[in-house]
DRENDO-1510 file (C-alpha; in Angstrom, 1 decimal, always signed):
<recs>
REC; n; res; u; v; w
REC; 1; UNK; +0.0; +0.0; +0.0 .
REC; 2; UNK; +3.0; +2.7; +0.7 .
REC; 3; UNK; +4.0; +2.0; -2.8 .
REC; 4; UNK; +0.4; +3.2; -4.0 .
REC; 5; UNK; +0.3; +5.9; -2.2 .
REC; 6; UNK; +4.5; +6.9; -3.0 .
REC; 7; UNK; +3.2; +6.8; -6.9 .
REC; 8; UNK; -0.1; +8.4; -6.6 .
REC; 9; UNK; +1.4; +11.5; -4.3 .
REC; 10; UNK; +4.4; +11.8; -6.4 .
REC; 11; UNK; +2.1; +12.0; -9.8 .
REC; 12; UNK; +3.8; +8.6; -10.7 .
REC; 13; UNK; +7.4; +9.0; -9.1 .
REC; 14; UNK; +7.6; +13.0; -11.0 .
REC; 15; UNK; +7.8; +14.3; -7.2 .
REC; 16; UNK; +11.2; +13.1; -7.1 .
REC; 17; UNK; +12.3; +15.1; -9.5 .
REC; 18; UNK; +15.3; +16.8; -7.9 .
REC; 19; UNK; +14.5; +20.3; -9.4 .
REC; 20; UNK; +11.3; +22.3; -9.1 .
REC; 21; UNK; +9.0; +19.1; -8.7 .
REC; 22; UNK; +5.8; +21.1; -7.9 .
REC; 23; UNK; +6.7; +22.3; -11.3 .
REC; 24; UNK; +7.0; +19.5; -13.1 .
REC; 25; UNK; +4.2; +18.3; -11.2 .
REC; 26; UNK; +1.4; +20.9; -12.7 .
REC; 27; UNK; +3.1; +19.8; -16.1 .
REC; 28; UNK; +1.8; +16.0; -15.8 .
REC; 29; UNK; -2.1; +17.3; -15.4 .
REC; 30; UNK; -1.9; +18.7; -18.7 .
REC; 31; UNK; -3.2; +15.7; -20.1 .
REC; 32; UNK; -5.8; +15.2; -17.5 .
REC; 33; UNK; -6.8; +18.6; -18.1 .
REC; 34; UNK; -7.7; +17.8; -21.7 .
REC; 35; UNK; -9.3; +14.9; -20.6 .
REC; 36; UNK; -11.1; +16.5; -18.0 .
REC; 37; UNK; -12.6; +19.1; -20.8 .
REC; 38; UNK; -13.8; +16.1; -23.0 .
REC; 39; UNK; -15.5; +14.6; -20.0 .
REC; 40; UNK; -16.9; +18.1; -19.0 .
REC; 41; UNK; -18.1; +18.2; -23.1 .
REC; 42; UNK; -20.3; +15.5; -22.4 .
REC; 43; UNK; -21.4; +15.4; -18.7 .
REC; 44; UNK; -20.7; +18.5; -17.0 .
REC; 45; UNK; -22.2; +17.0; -13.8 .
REC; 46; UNK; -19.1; +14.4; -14.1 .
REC; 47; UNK; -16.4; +16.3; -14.6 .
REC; 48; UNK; -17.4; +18.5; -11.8 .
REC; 49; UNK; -17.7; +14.8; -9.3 .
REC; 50; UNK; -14.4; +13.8; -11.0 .
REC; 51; UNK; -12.6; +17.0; -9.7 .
REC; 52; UNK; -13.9; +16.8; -6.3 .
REC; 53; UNK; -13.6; +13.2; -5.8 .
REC; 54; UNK; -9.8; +13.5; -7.0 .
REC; 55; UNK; -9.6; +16.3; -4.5 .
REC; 56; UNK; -10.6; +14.2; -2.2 .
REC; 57; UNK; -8.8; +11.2; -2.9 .
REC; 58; UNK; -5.8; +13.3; -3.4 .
REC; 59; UNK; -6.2; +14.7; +0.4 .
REC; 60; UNK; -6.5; +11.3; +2.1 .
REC; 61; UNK; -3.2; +10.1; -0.1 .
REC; 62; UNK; -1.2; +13.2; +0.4 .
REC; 63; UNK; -1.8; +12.6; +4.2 .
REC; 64; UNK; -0.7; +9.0; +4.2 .
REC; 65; UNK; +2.3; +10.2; +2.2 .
REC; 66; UNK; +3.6; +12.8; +5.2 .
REC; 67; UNK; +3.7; +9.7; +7.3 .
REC; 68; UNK; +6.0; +8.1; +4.6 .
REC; 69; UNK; +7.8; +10.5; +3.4 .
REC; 70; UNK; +8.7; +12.0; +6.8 .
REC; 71; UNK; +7.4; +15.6; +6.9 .
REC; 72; UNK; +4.9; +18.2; +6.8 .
REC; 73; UNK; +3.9; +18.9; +2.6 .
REC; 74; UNK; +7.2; +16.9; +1.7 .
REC; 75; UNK; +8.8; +17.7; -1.6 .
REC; 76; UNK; +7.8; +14.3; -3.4 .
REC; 77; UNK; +4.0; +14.9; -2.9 .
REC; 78; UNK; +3.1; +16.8; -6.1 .
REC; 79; UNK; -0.6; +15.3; -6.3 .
REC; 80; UNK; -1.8; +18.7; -4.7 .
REC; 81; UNK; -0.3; +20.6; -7.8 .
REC; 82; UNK; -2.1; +18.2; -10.2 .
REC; 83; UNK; -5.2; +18.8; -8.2 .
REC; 84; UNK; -5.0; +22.9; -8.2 .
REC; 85; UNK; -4.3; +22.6; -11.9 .
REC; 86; UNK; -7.2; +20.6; -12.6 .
REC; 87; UNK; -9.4; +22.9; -10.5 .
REC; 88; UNK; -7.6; +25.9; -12.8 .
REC; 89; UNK; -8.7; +24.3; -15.9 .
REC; 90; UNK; -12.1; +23.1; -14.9 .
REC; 91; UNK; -14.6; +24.1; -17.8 .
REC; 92; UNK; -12.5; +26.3; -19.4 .
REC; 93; UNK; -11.7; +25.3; -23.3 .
REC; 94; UNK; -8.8; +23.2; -23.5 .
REC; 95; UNK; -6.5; +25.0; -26.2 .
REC; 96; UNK; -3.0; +25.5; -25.9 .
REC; 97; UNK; -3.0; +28.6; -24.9 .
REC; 98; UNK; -5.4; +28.7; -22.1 .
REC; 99; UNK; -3.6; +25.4; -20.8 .
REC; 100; UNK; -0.3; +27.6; -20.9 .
REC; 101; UNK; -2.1; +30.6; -19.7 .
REC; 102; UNK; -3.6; +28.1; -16.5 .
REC; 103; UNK; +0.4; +26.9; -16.3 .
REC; 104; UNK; +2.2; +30.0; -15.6 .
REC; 105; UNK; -0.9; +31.5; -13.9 .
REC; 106; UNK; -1.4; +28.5; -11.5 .
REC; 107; UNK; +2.7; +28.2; -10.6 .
REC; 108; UNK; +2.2; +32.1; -9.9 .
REC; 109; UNK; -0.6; +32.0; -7.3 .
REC; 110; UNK; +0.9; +28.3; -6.1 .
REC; 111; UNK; +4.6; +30.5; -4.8 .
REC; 112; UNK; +2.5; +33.4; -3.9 .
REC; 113; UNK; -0.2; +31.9; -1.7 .
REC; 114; UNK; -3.0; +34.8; -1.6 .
REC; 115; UNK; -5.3; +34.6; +1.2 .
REC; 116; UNK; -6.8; +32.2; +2.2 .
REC; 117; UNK; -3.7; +29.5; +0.6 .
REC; 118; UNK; -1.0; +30.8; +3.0 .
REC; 119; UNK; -3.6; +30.4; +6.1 .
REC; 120; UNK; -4.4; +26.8; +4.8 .
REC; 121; UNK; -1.0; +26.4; +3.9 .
REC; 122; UNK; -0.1; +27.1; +8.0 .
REC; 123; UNK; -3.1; +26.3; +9.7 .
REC; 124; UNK; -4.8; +23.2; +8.1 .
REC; 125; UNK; -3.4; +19.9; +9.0 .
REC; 126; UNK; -2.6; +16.6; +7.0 .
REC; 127; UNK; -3.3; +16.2; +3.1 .
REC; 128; UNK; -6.5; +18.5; +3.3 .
REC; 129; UNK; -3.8; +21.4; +4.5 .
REC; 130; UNK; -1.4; +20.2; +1.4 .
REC; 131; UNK; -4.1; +20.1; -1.1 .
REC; 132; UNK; -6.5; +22.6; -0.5 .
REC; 133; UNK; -3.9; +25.7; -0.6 .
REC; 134; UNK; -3.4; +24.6; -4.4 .
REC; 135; UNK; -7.0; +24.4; -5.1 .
REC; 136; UNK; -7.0; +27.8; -3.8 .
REC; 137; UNK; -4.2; +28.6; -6.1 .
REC; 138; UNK; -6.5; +27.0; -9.2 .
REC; 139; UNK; -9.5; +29.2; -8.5 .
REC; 140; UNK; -8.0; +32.3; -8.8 .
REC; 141; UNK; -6.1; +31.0; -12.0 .
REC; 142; UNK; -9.5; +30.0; -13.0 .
REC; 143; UNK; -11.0; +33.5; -12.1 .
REC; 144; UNK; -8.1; +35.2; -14.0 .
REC; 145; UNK; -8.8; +33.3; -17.2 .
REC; 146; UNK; -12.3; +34.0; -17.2 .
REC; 147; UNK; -12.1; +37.1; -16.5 .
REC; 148; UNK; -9.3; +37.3; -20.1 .
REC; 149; UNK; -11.6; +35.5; -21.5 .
REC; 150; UNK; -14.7; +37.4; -21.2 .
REC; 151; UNK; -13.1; +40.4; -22.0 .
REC; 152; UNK; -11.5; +39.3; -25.2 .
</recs>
């Protein structure tokens, strides 16, 4: 079971990436971003259930994975990143550029940590505490983009 939880946390062993692994980390849910939009094309309902139950799931793995890996949001879990970017990308339309826009947007407000991700980030224990500061990080992404979006 460790060895589940070591792959799913590290978005299959990318956390150990010895150099910016959070980074590389949004970079593997590009793909499940596109994926997520065709899912969202054809049941809105269960793409919105997909991203909370991976939330979720994510959460109760990046927990388990402090225990492992020895420390508070340790380096190799990167789960939470996929997890923000996902919740970035959620209904908006999958091109290039709005999945580069969500990238560089997303790393932006991950580093910076506008209120309320620092509190979380301090104050919230286990995985929900490691997760929910990125997902926090995705919805102002995802606010941003709209916002470009509607104005252009």
């Amino acid at each position: 079971m460790a060895l589940l939880i070591k792959l799913f946390a590290s978005a299959l062993f990318v956390g150990y990436i010895p150099v910016a692994p959070g980074t590389f980390g949004s970079l593997v849910a590009i793909p499940l971003a596109i994926a997520q939009a065709h899912l969202a094309a054809c049941a809105t309902w269960a793409a919105l259930a997909g991203l909370v139950l991976f939330i979720a799931l994510s959460a109760w793995c990046a927990g388990r994975a402090e225990t492992i890996f020895g420390g508070k949001d340790s380096r190799q879990i990167v789960i939470d990143e996929v997890a923000g970017y996902l919740a970035a990308t959620l209904f908006l339309p999958p091109t290039w550029g709005v999945l580069g826009a969500a990238f560089l947007l997303f790393r932006l407000f991950d580093v910076l940590k506008p209120f309320p991700a620092a509190w979380i980030d301090r104050e919230v224990g286990g995985g929900w505490g490691v997760v929910l500061d990125d997902v926090v990080a995705g919805l102002y992404t995802q606010i941003c983009l709209r916002a470009v979006l509607w104005l252009g």
